[in-house]
C-alpha positions as CSV (number, residue, x, y, z in Angstrom):
1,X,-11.9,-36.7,3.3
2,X,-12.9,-38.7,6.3
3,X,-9.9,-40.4,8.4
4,X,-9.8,-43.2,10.9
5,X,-6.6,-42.7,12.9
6,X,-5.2,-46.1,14.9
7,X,-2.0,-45.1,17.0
8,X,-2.1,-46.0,20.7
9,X,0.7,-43.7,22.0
10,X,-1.1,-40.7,23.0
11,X,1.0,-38.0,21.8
12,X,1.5,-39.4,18.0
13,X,-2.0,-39.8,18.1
14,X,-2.7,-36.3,18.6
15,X,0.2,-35.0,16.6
16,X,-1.5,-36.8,13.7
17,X,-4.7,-36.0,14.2
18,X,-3.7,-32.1,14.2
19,X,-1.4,-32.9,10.9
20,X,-4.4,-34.4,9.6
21,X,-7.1,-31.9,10.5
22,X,-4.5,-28.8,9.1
23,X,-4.0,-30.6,5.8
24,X,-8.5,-30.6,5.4
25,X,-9.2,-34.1,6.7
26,X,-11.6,-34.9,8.6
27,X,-10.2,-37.3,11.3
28,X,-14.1,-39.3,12.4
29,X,-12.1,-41.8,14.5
30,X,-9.1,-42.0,16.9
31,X,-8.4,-45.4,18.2
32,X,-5.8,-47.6,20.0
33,X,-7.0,-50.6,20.4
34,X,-7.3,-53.7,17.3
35,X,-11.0,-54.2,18.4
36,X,-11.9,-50.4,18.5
37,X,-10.1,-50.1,15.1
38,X,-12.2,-53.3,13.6
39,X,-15.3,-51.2,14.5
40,X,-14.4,-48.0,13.4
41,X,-13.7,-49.3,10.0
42,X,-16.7,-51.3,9.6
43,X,-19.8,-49.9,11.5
44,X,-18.8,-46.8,9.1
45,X,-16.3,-47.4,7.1
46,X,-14.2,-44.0,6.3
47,X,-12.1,-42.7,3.1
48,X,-8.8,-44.4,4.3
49,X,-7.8,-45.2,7.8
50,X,-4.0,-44.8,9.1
51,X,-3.1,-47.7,11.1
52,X,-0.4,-48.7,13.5
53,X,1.2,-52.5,13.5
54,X,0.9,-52.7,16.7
55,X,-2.2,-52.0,19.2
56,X,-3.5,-53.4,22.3
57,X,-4.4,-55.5,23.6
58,X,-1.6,-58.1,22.5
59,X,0.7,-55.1,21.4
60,X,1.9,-57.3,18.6
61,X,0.1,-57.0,15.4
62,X,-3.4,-55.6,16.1
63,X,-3.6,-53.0,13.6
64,X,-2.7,-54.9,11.2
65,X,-5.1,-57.9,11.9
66,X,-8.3,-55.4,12.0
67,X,-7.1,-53.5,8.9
68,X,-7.1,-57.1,7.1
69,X,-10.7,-57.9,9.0
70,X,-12.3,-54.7,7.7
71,X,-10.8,-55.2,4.1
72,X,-12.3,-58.5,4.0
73,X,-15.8,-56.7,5.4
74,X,-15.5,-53.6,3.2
75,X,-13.3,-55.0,0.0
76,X,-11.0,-52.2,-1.0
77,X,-10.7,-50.1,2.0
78,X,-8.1,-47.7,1.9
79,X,-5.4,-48.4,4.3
80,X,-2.3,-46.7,5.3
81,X,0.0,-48.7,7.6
82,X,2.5,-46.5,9.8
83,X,5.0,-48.2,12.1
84,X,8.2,-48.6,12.5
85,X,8.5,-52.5,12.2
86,X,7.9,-54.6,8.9
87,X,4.9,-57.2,9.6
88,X,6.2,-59.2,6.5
89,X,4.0,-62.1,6.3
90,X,0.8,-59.8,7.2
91,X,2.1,-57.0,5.0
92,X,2.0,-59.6,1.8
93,X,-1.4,-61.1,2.5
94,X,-2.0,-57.2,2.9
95,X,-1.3,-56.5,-0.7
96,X,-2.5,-60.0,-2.3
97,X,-5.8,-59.0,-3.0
98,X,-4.7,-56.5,-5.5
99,X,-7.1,-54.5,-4.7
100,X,-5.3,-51.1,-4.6
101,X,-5.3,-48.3,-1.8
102,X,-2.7,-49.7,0.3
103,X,0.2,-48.0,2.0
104,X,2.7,-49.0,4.2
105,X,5.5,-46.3,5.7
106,X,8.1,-46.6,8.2
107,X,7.7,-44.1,10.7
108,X,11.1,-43.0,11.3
109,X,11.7,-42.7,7.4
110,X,8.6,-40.3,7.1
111,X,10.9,-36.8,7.0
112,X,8.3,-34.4,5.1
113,X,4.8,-33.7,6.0
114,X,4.4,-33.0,2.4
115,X,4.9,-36.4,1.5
116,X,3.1,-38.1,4.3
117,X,0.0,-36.3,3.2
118,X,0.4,-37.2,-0.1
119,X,0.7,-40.7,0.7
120,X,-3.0,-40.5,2.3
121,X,-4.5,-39.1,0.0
122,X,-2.8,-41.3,-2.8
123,X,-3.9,-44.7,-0.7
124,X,-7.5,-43.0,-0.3
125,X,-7.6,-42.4,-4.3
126,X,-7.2,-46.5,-4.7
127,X,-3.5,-45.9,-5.0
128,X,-0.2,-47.1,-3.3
129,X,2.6,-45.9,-1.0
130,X,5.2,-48.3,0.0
131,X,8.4,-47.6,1.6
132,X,11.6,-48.6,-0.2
133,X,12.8,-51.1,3.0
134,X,9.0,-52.4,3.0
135,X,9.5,-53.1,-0.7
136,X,12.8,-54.7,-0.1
137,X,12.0,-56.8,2.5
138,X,8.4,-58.1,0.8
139,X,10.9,-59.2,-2.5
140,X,13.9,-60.3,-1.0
141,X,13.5,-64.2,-1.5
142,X,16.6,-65.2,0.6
143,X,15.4,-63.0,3.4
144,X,11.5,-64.7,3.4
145,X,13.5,-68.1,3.6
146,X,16.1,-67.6,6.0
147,X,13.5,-67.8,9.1
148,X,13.4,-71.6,8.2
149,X,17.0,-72.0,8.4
150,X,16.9,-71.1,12.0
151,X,14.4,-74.3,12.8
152,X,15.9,-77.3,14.3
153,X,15.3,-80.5,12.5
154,X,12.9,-81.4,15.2
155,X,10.7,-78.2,15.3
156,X,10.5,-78.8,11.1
157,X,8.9,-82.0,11.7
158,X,6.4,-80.5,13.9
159,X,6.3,-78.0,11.4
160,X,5.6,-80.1,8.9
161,X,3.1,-82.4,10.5
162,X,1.2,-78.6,11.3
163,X,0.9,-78.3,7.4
164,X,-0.7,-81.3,6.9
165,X,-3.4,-79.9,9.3
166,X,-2.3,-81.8,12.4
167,X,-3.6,-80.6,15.7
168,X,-1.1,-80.4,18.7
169,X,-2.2,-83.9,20.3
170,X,-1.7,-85.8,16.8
171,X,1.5,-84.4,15.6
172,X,2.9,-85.7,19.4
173,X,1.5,-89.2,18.8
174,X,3.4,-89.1,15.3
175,X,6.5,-88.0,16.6
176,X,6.3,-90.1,19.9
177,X,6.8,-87.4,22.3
178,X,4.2,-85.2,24.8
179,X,1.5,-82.7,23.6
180,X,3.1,-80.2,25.8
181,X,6.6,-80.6,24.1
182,X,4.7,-80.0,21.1
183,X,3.4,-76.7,22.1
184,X,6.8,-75.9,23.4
185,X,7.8,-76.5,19.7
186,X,5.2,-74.7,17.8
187,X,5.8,-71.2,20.4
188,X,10.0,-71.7,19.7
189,X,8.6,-72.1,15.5
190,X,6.5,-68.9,15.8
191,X,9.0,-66.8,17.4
192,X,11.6,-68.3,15.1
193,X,9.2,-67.1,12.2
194,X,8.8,-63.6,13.5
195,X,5.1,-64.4,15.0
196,X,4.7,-63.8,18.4
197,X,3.4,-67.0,20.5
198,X,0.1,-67.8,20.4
199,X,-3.0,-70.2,20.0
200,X,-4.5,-68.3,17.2
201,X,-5.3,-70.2,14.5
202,X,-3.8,-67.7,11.9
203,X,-1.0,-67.7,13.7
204,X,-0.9,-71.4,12.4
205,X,-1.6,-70.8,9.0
206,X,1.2,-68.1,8.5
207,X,3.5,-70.8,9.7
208,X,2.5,-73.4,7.4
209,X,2.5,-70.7,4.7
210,X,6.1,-69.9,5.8
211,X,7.3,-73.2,5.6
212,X,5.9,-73.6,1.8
213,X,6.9,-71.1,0.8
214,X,10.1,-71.9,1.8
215,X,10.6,-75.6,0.6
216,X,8.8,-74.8,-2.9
């Protein structure tokens, strides 16, 4: 079984790579970087890949972002996400497609080889392994909403002029103030929200998504 290993912490990297190679797999690919991931998964895309949240270069959600990219390239992809942080809004769009073979483990809950290993080969089957606290946190309603109740009134209205599509310069001319307080806004919205500031336009769109969900 061919594995694509993303970790960028040099001795985990290795340590799994050995795991993986004494258990019969066939590690192809050892990564640490989103990019370098992204290609690995698509220029030959493996029996399941074991991903890390967080990669350079941004060290903030890398992995994550490549293992959606190469799903949406190669539909179905087995992935197994290992970290030890819950990614909630990525982990969900993770899992919408409902297209099987997706895992996601906490590393400092993974106690048994046994059951690591299983987990890889149950994701590469078309099959899932989620962590209990993963689980938890993706179904806990009152958690996904609380991140809203720590918005001030004002960053709401900018966040609700964002999903109505607004760019930066047109939400300040509706609310009367500067572009740059704007941006100052939307960076105190994503942090607030758990997404680390930035101009990406996903970024933007996990927001908005936040906030529906939240006032539906």
């Amino acid at each position: 079984m061919r594995v694509v290993v993303a970790e960028d912490l040099a001795l985990l990297r290795d340590g799994l790579i050995r795991l993986l190679q004494a258990h019969g797999f066939d590690v192809v690919a050892a990564v640490e970087t989103g990019p370098d991931l992204l290609r690995a998964l698509t220029d030959d895309p493996p029996d399941v890949a074991v991903v890390d949240v967080r990669l350079p270069p941004t060290h903030t959600d890398e992995g994550l972002r490549a293992a959606l990219a190469a799903r949406s390239q190669v539909p179905g992809l087995p992935v197994l996400v290992l970290s030890q942080y819950v990614e909630r809004l990525y982990a969900r769009e993770l899992l919408a497609d409902g297209r099987g073979g997706i895992g996601y483990l906490l590393k400092d809950r993974v106690s048994d080889v046994g059951d690591f290993v299983d987990a890889v080969r149950r994701v590469a089957a078309g099959g899932t392994a989620l962590d209990p606290t993963v689980v938890a946190r993706l179904l806990d309603s009152r958690e996904r909403v609380l991140p809203l109740d720590r918005l001030t009134a004002r960053e709401r209205e900018v966040l609700a002029h964002m999903a109505e599509g607004r760019s930066n310069a047109a939400i300040g001319t509706a609310l009367f103030i500067t572009e740059k307080a704007v941006a100052k806004h939307t960076n105190n919205i994503f942090a607030k929200l758990g997404l680390q500031s930035s101009e990406d336009d996903n970024r933007r769109v996990l927001a908005v998504l936040a906030y529906l969900e939240g006032e539906g």
